[in-house]
Short mmCIF file of the C-alpha atoms (twelve columns), coordinates in Angstrom:
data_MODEL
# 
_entry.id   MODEL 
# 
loop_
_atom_site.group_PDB 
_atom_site.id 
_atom_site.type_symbol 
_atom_site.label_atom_id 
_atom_site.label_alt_id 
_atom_site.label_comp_id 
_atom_site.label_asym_id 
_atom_site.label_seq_id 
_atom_site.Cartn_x 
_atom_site.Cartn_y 
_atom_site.Cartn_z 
_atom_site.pdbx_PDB_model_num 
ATOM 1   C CA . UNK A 1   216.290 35.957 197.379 1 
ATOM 2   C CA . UNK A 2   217.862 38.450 195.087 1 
ATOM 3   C CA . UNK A 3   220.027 41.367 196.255 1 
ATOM 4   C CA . UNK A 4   218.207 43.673 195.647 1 
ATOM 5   C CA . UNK A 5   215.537 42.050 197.942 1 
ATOM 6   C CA . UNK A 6   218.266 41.247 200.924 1 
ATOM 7   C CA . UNK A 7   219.134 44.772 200.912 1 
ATOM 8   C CA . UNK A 8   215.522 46.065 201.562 1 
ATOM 9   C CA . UNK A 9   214.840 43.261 204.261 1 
ATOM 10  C CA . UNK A 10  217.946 44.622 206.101 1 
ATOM 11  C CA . UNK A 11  216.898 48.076 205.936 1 
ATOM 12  C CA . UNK A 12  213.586 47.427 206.982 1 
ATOM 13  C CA . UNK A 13  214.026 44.864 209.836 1 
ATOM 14  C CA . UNK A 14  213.495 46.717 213.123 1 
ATOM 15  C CA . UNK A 15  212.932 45.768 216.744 1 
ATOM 16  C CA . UNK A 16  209.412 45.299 217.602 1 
ATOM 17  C CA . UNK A 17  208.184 45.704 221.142 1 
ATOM 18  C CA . UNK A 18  204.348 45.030 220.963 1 
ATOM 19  C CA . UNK A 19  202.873 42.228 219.728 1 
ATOM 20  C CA . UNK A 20  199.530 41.256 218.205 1 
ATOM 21  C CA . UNK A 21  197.657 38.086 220.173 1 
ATOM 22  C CA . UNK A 22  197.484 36.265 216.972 1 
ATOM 23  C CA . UNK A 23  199.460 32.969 217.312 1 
ATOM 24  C CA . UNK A 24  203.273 32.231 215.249 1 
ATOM 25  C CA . UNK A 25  202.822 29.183 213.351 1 
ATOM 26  C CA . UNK A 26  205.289 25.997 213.909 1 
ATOM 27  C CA . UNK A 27  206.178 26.146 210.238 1 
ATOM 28  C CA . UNK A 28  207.360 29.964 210.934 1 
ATOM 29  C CA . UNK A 29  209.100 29.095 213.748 1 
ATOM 30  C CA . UNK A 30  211.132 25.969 212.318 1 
ATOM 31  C CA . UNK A 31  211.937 28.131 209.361 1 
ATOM 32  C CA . UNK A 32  213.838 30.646 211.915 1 
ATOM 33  C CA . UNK A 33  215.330 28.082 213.786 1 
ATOM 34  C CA . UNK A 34  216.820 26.587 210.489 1 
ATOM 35  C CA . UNK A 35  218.539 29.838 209.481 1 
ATOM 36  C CA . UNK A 36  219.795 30.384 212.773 1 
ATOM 37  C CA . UNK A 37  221.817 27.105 212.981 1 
ATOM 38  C CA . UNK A 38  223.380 27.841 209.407 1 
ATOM 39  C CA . UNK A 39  224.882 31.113 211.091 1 
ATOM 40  C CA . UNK A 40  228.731 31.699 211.141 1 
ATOM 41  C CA . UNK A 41  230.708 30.755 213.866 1 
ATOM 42  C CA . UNK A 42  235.190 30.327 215.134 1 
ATOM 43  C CA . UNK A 43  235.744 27.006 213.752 1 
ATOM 44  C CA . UNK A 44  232.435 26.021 212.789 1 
ATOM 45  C CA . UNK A 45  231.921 25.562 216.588 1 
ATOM 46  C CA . UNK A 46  228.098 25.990 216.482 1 
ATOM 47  C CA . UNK A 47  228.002 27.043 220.014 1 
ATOM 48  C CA . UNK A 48  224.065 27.360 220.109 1 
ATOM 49  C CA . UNK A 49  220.943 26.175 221.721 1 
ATOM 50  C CA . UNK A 50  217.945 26.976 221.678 1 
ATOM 51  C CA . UNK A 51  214.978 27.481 223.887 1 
ATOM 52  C CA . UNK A 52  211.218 27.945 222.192 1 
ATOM 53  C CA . UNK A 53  209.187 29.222 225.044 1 
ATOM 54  C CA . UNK A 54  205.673 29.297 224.274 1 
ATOM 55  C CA . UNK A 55  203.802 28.439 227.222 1 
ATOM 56  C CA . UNK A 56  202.148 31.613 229.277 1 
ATOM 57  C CA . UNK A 57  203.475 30.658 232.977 1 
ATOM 58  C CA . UNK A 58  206.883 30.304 231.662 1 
ATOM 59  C CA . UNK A 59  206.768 33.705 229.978 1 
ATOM 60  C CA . UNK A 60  205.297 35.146 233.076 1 
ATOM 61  C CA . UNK A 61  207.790 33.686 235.161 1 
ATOM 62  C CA . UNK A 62  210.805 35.237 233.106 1 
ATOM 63  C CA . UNK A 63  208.865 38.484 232.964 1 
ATOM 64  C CA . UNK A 64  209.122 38.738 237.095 1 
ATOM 65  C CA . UNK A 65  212.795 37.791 237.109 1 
ATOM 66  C CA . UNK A 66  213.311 40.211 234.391 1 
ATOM 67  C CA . UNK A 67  211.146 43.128 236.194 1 
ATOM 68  C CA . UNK A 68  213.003 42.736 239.364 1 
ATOM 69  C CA . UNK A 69  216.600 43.130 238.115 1 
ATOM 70  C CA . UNK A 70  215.334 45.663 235.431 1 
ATOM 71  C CA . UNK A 71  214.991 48.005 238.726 1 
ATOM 72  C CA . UNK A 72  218.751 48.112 238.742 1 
ATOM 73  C CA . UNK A 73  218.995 49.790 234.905 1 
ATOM 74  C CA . UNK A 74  215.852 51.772 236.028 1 
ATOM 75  C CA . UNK A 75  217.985 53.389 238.585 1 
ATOM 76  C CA . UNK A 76  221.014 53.731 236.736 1 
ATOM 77  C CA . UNK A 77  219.299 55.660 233.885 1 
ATOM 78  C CA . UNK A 78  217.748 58.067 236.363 1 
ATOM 79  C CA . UNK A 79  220.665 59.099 236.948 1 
ATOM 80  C CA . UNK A 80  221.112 61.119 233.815 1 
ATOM 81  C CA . UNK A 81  219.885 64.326 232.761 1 
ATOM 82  C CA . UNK A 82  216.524 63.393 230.932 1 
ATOM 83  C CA . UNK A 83  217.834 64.528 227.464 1 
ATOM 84  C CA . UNK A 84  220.416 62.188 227.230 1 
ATOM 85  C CA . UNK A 85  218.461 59.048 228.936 1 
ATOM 86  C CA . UNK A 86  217.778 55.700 226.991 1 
ATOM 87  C CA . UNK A 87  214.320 56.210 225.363 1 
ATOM 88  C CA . UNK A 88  212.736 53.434 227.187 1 
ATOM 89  C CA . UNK A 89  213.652 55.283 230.702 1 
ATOM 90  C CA . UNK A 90  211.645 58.773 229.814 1 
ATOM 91  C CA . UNK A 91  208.046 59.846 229.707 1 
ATOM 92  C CA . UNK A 92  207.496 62.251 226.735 1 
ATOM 93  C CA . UNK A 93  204.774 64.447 227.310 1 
ATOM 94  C CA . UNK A 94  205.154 64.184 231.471 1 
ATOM 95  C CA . UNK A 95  204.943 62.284 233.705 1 
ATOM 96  C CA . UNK A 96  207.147 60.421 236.118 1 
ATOM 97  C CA . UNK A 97  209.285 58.820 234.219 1 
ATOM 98  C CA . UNK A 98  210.239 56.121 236.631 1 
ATOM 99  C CA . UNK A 99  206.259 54.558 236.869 1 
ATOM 100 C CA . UNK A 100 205.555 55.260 232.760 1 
ATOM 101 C CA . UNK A 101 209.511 53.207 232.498 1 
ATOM 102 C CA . UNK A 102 208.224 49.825 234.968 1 
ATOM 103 C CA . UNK A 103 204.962 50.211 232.572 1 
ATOM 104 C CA . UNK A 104 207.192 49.040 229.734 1 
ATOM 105 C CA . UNK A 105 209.644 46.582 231.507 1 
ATOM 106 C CA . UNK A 106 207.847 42.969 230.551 1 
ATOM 107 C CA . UNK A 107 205.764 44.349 227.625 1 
ATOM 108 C CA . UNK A 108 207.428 41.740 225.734 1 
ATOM 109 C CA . UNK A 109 206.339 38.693 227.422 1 
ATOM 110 C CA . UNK A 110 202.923 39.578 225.589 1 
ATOM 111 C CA . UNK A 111 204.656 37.999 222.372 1 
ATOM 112 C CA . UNK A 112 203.463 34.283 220.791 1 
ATOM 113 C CA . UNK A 113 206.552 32.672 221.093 1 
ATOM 114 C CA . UNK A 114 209.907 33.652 222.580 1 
ATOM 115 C CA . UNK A 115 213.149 32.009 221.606 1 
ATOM 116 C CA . UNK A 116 215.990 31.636 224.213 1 
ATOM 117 C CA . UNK A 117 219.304 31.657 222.947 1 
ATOM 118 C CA . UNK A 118 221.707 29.461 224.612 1 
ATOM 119 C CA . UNK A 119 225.578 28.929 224.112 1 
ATOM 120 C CA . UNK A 120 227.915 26.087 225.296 1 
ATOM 121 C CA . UNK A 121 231.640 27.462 225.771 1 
ATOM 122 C CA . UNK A 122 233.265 24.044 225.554 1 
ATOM 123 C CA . UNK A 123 232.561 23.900 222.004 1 
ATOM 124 C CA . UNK A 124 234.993 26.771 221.626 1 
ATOM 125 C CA . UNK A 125 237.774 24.303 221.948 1 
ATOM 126 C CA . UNK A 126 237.037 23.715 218.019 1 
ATOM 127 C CA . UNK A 127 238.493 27.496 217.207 1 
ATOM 128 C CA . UNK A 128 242.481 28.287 217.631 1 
ATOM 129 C CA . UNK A 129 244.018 28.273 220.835 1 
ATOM 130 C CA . UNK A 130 245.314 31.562 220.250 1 
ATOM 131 C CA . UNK A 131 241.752 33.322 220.513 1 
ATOM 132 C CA . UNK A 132 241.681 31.504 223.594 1 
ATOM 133 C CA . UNK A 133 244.947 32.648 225.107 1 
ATOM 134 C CA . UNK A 134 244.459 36.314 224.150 1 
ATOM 135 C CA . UNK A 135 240.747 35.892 225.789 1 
ATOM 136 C CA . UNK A 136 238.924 37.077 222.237 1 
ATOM 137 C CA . UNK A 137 235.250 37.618 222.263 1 
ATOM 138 C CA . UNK A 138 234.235 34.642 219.942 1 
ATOM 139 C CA . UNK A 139 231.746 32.721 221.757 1 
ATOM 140 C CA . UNK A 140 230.142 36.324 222.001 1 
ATOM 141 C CA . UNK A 141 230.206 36.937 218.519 1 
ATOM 142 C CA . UNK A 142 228.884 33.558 217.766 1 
ATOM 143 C CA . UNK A 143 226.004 33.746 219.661 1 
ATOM 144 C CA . UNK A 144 225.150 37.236 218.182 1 
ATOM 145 C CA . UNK A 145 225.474 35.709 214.774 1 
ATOM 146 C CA . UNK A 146 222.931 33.634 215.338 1 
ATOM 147 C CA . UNK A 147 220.217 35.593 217.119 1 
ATOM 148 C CA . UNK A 148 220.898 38.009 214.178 1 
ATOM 149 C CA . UNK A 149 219.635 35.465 211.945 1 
ATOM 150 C CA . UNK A 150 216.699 34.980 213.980 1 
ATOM 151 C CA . UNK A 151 215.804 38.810 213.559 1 
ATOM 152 C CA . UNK A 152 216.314 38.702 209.688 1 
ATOM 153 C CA . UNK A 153 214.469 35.529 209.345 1 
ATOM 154 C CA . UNK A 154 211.698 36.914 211.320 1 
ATOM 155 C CA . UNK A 155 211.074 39.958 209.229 1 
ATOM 156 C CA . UNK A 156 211.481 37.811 206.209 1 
ATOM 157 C CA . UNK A 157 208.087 36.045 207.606 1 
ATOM 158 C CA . UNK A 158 206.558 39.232 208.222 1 
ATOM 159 C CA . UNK A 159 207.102 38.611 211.459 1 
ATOM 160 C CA . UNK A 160 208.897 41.255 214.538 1 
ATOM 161 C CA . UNK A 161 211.537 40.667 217.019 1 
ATOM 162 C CA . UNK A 162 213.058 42.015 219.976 1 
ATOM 163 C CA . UNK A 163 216.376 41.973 221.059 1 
ATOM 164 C CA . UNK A 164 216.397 41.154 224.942 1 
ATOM 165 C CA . UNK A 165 219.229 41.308 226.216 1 
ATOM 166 C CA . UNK A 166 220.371 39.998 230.059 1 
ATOM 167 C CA . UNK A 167 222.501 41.813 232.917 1 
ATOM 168 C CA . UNK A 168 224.487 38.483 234.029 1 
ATOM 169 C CA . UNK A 169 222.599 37.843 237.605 1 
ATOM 170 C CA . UNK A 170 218.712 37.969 235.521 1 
ATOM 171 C CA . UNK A 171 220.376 35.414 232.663 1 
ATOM 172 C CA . UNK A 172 221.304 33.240 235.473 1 
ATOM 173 C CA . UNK A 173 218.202 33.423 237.190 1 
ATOM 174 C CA . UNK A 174 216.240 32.446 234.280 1 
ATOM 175 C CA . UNK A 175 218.959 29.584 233.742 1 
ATOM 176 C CA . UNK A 176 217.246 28.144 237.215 1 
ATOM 177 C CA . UNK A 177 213.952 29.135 236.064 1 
ATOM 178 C CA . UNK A 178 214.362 26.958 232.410 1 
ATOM 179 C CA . UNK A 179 216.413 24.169 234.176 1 
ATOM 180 C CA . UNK A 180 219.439 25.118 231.811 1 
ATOM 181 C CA . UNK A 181 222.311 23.375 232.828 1 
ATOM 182 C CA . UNK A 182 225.283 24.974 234.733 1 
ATOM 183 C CA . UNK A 183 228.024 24.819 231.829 1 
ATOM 184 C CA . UNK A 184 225.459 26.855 229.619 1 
ATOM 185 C CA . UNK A 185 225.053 30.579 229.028 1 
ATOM 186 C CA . UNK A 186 221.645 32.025 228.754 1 
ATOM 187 C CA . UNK A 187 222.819 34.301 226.058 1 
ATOM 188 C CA . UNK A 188 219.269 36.389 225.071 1 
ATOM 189 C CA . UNK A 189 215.902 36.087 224.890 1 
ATOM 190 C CA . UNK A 190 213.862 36.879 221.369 1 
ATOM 191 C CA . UNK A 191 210.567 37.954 221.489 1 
ATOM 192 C CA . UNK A 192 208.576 37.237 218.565 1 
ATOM 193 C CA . UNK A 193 205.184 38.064 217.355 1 
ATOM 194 C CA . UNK A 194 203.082 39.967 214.584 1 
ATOM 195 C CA . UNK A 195 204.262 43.256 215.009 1 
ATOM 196 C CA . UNK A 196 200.858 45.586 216.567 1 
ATOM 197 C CA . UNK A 197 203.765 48.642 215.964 1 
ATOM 198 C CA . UNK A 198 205.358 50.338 213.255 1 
ATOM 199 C CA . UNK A 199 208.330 51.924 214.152 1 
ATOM 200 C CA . UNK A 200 210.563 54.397 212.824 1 
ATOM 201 C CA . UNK A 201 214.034 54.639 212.696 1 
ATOM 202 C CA . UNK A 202 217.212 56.114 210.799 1 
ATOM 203 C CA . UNK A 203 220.481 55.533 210.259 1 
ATOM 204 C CA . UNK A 204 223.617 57.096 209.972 1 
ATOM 205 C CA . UNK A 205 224.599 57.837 206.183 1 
ATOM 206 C CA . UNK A 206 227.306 55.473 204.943 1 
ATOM 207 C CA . UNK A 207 229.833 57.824 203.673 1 
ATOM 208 C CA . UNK A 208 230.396 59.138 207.727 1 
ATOM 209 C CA . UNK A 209 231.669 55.704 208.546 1 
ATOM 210 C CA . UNK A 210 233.326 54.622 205.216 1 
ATOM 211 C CA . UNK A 211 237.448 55.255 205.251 1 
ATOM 212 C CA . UNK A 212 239.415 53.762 201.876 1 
ATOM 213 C CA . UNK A 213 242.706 52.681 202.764 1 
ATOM 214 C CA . UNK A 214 243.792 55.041 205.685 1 
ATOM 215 C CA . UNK A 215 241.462 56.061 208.382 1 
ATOM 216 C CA . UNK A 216 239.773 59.335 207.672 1 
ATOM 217 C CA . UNK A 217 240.114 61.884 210.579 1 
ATOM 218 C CA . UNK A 218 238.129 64.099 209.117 1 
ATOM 219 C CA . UNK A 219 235.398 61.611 210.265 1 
ATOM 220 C CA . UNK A 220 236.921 60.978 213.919 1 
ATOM 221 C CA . UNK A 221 234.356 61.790 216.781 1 
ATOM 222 C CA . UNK A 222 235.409 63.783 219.359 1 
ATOM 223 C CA . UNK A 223 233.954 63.380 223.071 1 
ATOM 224 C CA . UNK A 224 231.923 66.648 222.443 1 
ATOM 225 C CA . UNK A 225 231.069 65.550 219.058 1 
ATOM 226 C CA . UNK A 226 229.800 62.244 220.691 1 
ATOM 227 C CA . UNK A 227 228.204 64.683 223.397 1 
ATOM 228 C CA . UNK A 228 226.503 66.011 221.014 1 
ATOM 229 C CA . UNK A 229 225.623 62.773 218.175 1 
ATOM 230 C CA . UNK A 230 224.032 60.818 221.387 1 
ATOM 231 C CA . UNK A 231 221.806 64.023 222.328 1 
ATOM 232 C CA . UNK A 232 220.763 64.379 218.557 1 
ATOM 233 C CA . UNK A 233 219.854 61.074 218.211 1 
ATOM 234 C CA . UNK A 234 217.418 61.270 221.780 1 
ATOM 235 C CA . UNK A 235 215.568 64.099 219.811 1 
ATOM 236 C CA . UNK A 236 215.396 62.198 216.756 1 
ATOM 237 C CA . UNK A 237 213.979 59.745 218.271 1 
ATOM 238 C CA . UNK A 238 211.055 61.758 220.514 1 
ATOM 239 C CA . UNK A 239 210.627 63.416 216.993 1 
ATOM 240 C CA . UNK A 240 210.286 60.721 214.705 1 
ATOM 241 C CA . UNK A 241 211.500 57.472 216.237 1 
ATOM 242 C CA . UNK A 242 208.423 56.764 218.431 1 
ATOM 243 C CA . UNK A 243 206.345 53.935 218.562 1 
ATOM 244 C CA . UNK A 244 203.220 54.071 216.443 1 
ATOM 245 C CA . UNK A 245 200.061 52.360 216.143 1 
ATOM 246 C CA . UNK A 246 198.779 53.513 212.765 1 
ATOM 247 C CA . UNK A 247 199.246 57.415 213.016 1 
ATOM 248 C CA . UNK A 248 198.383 57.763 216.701 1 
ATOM 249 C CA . UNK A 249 201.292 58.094 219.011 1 
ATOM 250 C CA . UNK A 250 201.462 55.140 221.775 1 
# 
């Protein structure tokens, strides 16, 4: 792929949430399996597993796990003045927001094929004892690596993704619910499918977070400036940043 054509996958990858029926090919998924192993990792550790979940009553089964604890975020959010709540905890237009919210908790189980990511911590012993010692986040960062990979790969296909991630008690039971053994971490789930959404999205222009040399404090946030960022980018996203099917507002 030439650069030009990297740069305009990355800016045009997004998460997908809804999912056509139609079925992911094996070819499609090897492919994103093959990039994800090549990811970067401390000490070429490969930390990784993974889990391709296609079968309905496993999906379903994760979904129910994955409702129940998703009650405990549900409440948390409420807690906030609506403005400044996480998109996927508010019901534009009306509504009470905590029934239109457990509409959209296991929306994603609807997708062809899901890919577990899984990560072995032992296999950290192959990076330097000092990240050990001063308790860095590697095995985190590997893990992300390579479910990052999946995403890009995905969108290469034409193909859409979700990013699922797992308060600890729902990854571990869903570690029960896969038979995943005890010394592995149920790092994410990935959702993938045709996407039956187009999203929009924005981004933050790249000379506010660019510094050369010496931090620019020109550019440091302040709590009310973060205040006010986090607010802007709730409106954003009820004004532009919904989810669309075609031009019709879902």
């Amino acid at each position: 792929m030439q650069r030009d054509g990297f740069l305009e996958l990355t800016r045009t990858r997004r998460s997908i949430r809804q999912f056509k029926a139609d079925p992911v090919s094996d070819e499609c998924v090897q492919q994103i399996l093959e990039a994800a192993r090549w990811a970067m990792s401390g000490g070429n550790s490969q930390p990784w597993q993974y889990i391709v979940i296609r079968k309905n009553e496993i999906k379903e089964k994760l979904a129910e796990i994955y409702r129940h604890y998703r009650e405990i975020s549900l409440a948390v959010e409420l807690t906030r003045l609506e403005e400044y709540r996480q998109p996927a905890f508010r019901a534009p237009g009306g509504g009470d927001a905590a029934e239109v919210s457990r509409s959209r908790f296991t929306v994603w189980s609807g997708a062809p094929v899901v890919i577990a990511v899984l990560g072995d911590r032992r296999l950290m012993q192959a990076s330097t004892l000092a990240a050990r010692l001063f308790e860095m986040h590697t095995f985190d960062q590997n893990l992300a690596c390579t479910a990052y990979a999946i995403h890009l790969t995905a969108a290469s296909l034409g193909l859409g993704a979700q990013w699922l991630s797992l308060l600890p008690p729902v990854a571990e039971a869903m570690k029960t619910a896969m038979g995943i053994p005890l010394e592995l971490t149920l790092f994410n789930l990935n959702p993938i499918g045709y996407p039956a959404v187009a999203p929009v999205s924005h981004r933050r222009e790249l000379g506010e977070l660019v510094h050369q040399d010496y931090y620019d404090m020109t550019k440091f946030m302040s709590n009310d400036d973060v205040g006010k960022y986090i607010l802007h980018q709730r409106k954003q996203h009820a004004a532009g940043g919904t989810y669309k099917v075609g031009a019709k507002e879902t």
